[in-house]
DRENBA-719029 format. One record per residue (C-alpha): x, y, z; residue in three letters. Coordinates in nm, 2 decimals. Layout:
N
PT     xx     yy     zz   r
PT      X      Y      Z ALA
...
% end
This chain:
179
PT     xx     yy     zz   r
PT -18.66  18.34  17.43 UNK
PT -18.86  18.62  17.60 UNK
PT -18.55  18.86  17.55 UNK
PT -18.38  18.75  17.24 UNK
PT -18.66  18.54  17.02 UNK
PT -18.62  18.20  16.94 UNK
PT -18.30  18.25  16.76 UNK
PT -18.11  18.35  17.04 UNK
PT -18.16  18.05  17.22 UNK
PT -17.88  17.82  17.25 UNK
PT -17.77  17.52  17.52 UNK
PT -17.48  17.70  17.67 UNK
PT -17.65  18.05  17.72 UNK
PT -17.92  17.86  17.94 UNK
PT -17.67  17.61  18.08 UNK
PT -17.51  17.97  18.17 UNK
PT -17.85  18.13  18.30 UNK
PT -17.92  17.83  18.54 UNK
PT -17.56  17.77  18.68 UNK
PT -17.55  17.43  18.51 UNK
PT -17.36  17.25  18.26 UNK
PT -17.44  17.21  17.92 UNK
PT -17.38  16.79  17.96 UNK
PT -17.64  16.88  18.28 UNK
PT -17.91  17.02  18.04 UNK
PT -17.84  16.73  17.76 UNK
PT -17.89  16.48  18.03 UNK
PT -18.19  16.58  18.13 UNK
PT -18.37  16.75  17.82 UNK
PT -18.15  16.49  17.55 UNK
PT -18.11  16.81  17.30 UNK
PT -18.23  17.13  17.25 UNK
PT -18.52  17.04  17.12 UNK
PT -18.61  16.91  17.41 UNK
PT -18.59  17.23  17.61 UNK
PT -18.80  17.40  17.33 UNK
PT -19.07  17.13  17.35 UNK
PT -19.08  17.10  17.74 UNK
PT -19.09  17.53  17.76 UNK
PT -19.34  17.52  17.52 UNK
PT -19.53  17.23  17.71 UNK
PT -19.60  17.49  18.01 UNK
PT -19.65  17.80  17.75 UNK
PT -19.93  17.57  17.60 UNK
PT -20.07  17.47  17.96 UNK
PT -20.06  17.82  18.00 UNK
PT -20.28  17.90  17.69 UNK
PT -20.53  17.63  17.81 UNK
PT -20.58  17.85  18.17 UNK
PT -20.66  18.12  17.93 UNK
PT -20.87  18.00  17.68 UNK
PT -21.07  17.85  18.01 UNK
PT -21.08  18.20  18.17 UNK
PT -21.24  18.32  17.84 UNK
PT -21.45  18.02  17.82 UNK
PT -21.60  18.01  18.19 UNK
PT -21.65  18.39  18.17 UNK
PT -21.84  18.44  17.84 UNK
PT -22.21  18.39  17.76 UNK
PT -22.34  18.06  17.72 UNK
PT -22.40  18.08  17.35 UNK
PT -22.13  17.96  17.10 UNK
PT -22.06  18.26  16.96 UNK
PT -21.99  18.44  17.31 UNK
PT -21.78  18.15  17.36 UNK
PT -21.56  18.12  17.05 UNK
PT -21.54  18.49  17.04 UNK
PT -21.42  18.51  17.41 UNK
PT -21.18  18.23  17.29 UNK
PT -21.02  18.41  17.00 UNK
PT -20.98  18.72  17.20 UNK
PT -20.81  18.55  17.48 UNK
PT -20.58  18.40  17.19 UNK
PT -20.54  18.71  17.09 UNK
PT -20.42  18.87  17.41 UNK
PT -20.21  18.54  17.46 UNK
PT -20.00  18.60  17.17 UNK
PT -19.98  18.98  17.21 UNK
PT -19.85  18.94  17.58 UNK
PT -19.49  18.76  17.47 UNK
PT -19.47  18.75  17.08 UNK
PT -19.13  18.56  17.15 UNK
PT -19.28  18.29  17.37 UNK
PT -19.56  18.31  17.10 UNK
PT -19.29  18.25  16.80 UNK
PT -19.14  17.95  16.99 UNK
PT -19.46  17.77  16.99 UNK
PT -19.59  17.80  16.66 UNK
PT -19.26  17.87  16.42 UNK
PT -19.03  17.67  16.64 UNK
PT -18.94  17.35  16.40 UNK
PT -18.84  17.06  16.61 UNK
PT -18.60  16.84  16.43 UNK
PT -18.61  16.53  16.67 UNK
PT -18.94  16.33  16.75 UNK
PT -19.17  16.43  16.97 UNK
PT -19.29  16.26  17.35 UNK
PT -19.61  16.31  17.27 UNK
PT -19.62  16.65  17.55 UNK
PT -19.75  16.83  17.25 UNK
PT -20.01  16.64  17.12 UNK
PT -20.19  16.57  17.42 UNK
PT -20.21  16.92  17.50 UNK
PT -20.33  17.01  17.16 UNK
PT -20.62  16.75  17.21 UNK
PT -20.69  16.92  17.54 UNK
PT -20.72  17.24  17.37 UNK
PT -20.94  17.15  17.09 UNK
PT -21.17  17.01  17.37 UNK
PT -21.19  17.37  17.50 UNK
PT -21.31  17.47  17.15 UNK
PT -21.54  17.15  17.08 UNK
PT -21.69  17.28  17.42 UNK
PT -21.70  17.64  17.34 UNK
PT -21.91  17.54  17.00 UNK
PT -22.15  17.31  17.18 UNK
PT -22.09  17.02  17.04 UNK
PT -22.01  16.73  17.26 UNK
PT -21.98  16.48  16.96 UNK
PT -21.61  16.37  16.95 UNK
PT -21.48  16.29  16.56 UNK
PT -21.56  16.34  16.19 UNK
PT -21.63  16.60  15.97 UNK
PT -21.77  16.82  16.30 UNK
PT -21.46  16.82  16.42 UNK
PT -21.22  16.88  16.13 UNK
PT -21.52  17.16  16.03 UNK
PT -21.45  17.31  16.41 UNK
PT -21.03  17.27  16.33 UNK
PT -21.05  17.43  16.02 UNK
PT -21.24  17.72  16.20 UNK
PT -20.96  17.76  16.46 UNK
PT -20.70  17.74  16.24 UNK
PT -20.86  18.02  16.04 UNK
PT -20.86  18.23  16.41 UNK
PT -20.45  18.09  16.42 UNK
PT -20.41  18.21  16.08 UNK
PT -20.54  18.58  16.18 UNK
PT -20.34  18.57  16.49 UNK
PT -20.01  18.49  16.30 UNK
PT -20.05  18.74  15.99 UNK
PT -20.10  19.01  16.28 UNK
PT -19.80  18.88  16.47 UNK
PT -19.57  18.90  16.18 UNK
PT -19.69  19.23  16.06 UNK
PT -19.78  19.05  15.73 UNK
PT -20.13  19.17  15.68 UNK
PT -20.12  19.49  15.48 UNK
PT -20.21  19.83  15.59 UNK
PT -20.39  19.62  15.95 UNK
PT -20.33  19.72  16.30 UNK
PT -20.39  19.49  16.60 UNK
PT -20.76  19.62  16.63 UNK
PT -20.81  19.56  16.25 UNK
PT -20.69  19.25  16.27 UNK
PT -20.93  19.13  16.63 UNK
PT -21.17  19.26  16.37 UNK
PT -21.09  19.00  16.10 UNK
PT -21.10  18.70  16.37 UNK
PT -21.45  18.80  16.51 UNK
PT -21.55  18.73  16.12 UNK
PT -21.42  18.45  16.10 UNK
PT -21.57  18.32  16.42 UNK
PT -21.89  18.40  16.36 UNK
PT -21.89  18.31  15.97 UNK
PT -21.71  17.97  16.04 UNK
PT -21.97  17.90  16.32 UNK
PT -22.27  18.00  16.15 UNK
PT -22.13  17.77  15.85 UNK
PT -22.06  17.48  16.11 UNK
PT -22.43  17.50  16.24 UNK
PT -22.54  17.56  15.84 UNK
PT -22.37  17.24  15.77 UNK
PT -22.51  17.01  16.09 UNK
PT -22.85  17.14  16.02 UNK
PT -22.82  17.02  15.68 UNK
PT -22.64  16.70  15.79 UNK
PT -22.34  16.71  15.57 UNK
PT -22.15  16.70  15.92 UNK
% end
């Protein structure tokens, strides 16, 4: 994946790379799929001991927090766009274990805890989803070059923004108590 992207990943070439079969690697993984999902498994663990770096090292106001957050997803995704692409375009076609969605719930508690809110559920936390997904969104138009005439630095730019809009909308919306 590193090397060749997500598309020049097959069974037998890591069968081949480890000195195994490719029954070996079905019998232990069940398809390839499975390899996917348990590589991307440690990439996401490895997100969580950046986002956590960012996290414990920032200010202790929201914004320092969030905005140490999407600059450490930033750097995550700039530092292997191909591990990056496997995570977030790779299209499993077999169900998952449930690996992935566990983390994911671990991560959003980095970001629940990086907004200050310890409150678990509602419209709080779909408002704080919707504001990371935003930061994701950002992230991926810069990684696939899609945003017009916007280099990496324009493009950090854009997710601060949206950070500190999206937050000071969140807050907006709790002090008003519509979350």
């Amino acid at each position: 994946v590193v090397e060749g992207g997500i598309s020049a990943v097959s069974a037998r070439g890591i069968a081949e790379d480890v000195g195994v079969s490719v029954g070996t690697l079905y019998n232990l993984f069940g398809h390839l799929d499975g390899i996917i999902r348990a590589m991307n498994v440690v990439r996401i663990a490895e997100l969580q001991v950046a986002l956590v770096a960012a996290l414990d090292a920032a200010d202790d106001e929201p914004e320092a927090r969030l905005l140490a957050m999407a600059e450490a997803y930033f750097d995550f995704a700039l530092s292997e766009p191909n591990l990056w692409e496997a995570l977030f375009r790779y299209s499993t076609v077999t169900p998952s274990g449930g690996e992935i969605e566990a983390a994911e719930a671990t991560l959003f508690s980095l970001f629940r805890r990086a907004a200050g809110d310890e409150a678990e559920g509602g419209a709080a936390d779909e408002s704080l989803r919707t504001l990371w997904a935003a930061v994701h969104g950002v992230v991926e138009l810069a990684m696939s070059r899609r945003t017009v005439g916007a280099d990496m630095d324009t493009a950090r730019y854009h997710a601060r923004l949206v950070v500190m809009a999206g937050l000071r909308g969140y807050h907006a919306l709790r002090s008003e108590g519509i979350l």
